[in-house]
Structure formats: C-alpha cells, structure tokens
RODO-2510 file (C-alpha; in nm, 4 decimals, decimal comma):
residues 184
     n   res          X          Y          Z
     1     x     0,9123     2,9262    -3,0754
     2     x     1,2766     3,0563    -3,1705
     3     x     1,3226     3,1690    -3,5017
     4     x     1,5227     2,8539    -3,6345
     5     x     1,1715     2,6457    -3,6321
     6     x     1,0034     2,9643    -3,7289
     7     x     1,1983     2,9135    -4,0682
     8     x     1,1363     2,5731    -4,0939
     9     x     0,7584     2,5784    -4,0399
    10     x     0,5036     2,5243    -4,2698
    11     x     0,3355     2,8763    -4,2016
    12     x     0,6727     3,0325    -4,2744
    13     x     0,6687     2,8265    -4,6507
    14     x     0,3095     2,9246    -4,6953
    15     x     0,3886     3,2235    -4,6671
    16     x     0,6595     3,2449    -4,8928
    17     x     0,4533     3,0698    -5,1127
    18     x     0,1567     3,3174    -5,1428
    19     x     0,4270     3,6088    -5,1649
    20     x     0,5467     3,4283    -5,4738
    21     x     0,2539     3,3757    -5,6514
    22     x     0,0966     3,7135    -5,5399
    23     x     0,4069     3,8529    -5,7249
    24     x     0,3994     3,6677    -6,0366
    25     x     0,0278     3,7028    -6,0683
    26     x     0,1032     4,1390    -6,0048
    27     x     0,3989     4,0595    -6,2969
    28     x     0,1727     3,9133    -6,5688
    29     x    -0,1428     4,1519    -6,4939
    30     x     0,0672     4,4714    -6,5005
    31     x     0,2337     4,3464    -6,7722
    32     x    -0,1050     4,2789    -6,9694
    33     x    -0,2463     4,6365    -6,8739
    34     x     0,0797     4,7966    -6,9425
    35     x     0,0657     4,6433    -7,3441
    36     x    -0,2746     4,7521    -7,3698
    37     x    -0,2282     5,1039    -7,2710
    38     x     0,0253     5,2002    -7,4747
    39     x    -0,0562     5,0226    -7,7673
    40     x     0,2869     4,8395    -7,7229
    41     x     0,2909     4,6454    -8,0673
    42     x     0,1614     4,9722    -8,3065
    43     x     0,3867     5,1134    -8,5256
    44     x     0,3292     5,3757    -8,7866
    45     x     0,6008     5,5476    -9,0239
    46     x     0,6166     5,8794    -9,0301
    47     x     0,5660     5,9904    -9,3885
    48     x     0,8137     6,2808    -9,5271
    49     x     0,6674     6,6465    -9,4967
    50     x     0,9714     6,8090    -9,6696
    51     x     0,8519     7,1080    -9,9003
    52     x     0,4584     7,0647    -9,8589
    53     x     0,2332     7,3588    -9,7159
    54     x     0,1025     7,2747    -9,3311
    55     x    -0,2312     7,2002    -9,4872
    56     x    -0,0818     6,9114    -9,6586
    57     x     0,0709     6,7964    -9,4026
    58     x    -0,2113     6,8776    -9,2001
    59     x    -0,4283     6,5973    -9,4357
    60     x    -0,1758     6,3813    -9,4102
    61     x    -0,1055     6,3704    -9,0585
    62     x    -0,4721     6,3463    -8,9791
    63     x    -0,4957     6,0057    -9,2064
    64     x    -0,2194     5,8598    -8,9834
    65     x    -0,4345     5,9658    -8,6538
    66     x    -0,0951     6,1877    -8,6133
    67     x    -0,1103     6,5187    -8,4458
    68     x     0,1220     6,7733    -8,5426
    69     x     0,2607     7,1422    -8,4169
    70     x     0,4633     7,4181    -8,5305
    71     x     0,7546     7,4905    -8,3588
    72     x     0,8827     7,7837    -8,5085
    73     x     0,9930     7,9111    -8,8522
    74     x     1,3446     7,9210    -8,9019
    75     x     1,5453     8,1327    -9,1286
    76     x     1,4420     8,1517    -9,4717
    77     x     1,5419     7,9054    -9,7511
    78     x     1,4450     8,0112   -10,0704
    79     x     1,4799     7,6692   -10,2492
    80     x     1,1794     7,5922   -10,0200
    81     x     0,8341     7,6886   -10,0956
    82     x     0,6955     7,9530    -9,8887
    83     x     0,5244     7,8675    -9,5589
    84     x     0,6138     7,4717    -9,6335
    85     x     0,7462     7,2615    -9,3604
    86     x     1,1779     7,1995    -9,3511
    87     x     1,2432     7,0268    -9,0906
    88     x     1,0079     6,7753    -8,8948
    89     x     1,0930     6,5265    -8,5842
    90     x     1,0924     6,2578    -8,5940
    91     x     1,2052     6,2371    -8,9288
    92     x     1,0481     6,0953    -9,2295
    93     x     1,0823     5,7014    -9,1638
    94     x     1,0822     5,6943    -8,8000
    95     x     0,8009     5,4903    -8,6379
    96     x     0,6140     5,6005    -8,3996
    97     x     0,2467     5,5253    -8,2124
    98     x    -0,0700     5,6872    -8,3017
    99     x    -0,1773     6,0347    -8,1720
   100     x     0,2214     6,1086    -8,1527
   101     x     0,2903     6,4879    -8,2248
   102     x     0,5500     6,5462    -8,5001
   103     x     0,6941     6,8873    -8,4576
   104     x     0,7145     7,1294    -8,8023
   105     x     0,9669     7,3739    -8,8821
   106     x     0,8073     7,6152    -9,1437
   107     x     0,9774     7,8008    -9,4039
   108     x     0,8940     8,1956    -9,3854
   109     x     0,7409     8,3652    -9,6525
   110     x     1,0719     8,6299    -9,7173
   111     x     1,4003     8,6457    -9,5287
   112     x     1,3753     8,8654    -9,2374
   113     x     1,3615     9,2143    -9,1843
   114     x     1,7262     9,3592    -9,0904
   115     x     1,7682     9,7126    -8,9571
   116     x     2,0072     9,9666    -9,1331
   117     x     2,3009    10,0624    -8,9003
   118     x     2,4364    10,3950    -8,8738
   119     x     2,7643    10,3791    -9,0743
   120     x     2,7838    10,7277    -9,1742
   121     x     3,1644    10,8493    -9,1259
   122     x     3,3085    10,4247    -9,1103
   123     x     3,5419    10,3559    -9,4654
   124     x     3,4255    10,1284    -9,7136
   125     x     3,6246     9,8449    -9,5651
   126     x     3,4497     9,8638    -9,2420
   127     x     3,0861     9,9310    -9,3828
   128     x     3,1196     9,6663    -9,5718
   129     x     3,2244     9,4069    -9,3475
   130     x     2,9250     9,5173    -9,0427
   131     x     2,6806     9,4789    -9,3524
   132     x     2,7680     9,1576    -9,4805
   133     x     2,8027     9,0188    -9,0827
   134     x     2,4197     9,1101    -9,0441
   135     x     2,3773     8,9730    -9,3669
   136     x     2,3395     9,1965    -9,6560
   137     x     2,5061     9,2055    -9,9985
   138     x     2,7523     9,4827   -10,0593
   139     x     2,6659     9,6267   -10,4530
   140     x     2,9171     9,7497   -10,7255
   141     x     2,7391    10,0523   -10,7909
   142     x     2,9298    10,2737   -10,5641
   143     x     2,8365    10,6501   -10,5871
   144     x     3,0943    10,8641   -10,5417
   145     x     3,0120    11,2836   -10,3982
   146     x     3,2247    11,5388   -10,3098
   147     x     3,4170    11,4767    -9,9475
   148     x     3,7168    11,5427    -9,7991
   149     x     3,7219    11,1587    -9,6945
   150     x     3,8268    10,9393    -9,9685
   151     x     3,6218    10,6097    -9,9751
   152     x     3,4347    10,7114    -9,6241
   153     x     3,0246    10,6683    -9,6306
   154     x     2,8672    10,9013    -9,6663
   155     x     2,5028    10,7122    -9,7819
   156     x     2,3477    10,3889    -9,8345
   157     x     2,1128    10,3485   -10,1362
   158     x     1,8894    10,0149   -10,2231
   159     x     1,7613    10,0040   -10,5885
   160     x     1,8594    10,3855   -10,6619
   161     x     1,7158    10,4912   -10,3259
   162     x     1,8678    10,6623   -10,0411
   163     x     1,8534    10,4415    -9,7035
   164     x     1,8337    10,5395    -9,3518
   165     x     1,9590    10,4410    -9,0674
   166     x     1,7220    10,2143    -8,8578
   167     x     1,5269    10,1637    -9,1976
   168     x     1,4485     9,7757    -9,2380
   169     x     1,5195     9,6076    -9,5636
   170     x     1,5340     9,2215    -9,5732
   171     x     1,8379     8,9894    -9,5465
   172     x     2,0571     8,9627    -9,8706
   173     x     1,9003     9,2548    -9,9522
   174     x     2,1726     9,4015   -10,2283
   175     x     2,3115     9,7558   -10,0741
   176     x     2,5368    10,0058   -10,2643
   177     x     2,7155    10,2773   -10,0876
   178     x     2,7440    10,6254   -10,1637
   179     x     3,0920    10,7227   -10,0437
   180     x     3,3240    11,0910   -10,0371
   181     x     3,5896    11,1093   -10,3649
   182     x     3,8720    11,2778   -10,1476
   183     x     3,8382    11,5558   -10,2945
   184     x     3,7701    11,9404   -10,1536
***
C-alpha cells in the first residue's frame, strides 16, 4: 500500500477522527477542572487597611478568608498611627481570589535610631550639612566656648546635653552645636 491510498483510506480518516475528538474531549475536561481549581469566577475586593493596627486588619482580612503578611516597616511617618499598616498590595479596591496574601507595610513606633558622627574639628558649614544628610535638625541655640577656631565644633548637645560621638539619638532629632568664638 503506498502512502497516496494510505491517505485516502478509511483507517487513515478514523484515525483522524478519534485524534479530533480525543482532543476536544481533553479541551473541555481540562478546561472544566482548570475553572474549578482556581475558583476562576471569585472575586473579592480588597478592603483599605490604611492607618489601622495589624490586628484590625488582621479581623478584617480573616472575614474575607484573606491571609495577610508583613513585609517590613518602612521609615517612619508620623501622621500615621504607630505600628498601623501604610502601604498594602494589592491596593485597596483590587480584586483578588480567596486565601490571596496581601502584603503590609507597618508604620514604626519612632523614627529610627541614627548614630552621632565624629565632627569634632569640621566648621559649622560642614557639620551642619553631614547632620542634616543623615537626617537630623540643625538647632539655633549655638553655644559658643573659648577656641582659637572661629565657628569650628567643638560639641554637640541635644536638649541641654552634651552628645557623643557614636551616641544614637533618633532621626529629626533637633541638634545644637557647641562651637570655638575665635578667640585666644
């Protein structure tokens, strides 16, 4: 039998026909198993978590049959309450399937802890710029003691107290410098 009648056989159509319907019939059942897994029609909104504590959104979450975890606090905004959630994804709105983790962004308690560099000897201009780069606040109350150096540090305080280096205050913490008159 050459291949010409091969093709125009009846076995040859049969079996095109079986591979057909085998196919369609491995379409629709996948199909079918595929919307019942993952719960293709469901839809729930994700409700807003913006400034409310985890336990909150905890409850909340929980109702929804939503999981949830922290990601990581990020820098603190004090227009936030502390330890409440400031960013979430997916965002308030979005919808989403059941048992989908929403990742939280907590808002520390306090800004964090800086350390104090040593900028015994720098002028005012430069102390003042390496301070407010790491982010402190530079004070008006300068104190002025008797130096050679005019305007050179000679001290940090922080609410009348004298500061050391590698001493940790917070961020936007307010600093005032104690720094030499010129004078011998």
């Amino acid at each position: 039998m050459s291949i010409f009648q091969f093709l125009k056989s009846k076995s040859f159509f049969k079996q095109i026909a079986i591979a057909i319907i085998g196919f369609v019939l491995f379409f629709f059942i996948l199909k079918f198993w595929l919307n019942i897994t993952t719960n293709h029609d469901q839809k729930i909104q994700v409700p807003d978590l913006h400034k409310i504590t985890i336990d909150e959104a905890e409850r909340k979450l929980k109702e929804l049959n939503l999981d949830f975890k922290v990601i990581d606090s990020a820098s603190y905004n004090p227009t936030y309450p502390k330890k409440s959630v400031i960013e979430q994804s997916p965002e308030a709105g979005d919808f989403v399937k059941e048992k989908r983790k929403i990742y939280l962004t907590l808002n520390p308690s306090k800004y964090r802890d800086i350390t104090i560099p040593d900028l015994n000897g720098r002028t005012k201009r430069q102390a003042e710029s390496e301070l407010q780069a790491i982010g402190f606040i530079i004070g008006t109350n300068y104190t002025y003691v008797r130096d050679i150096g005019k305007d050179v540090v000679r001290g940090l305080r922080y609410k009348g107290k004298i500061i050391n280096p590698n001493d940790k205050l917070p961020k936007n913490t307010i600093i005032d410098l104690v720094l030499g008159d010129g004078k011998r």
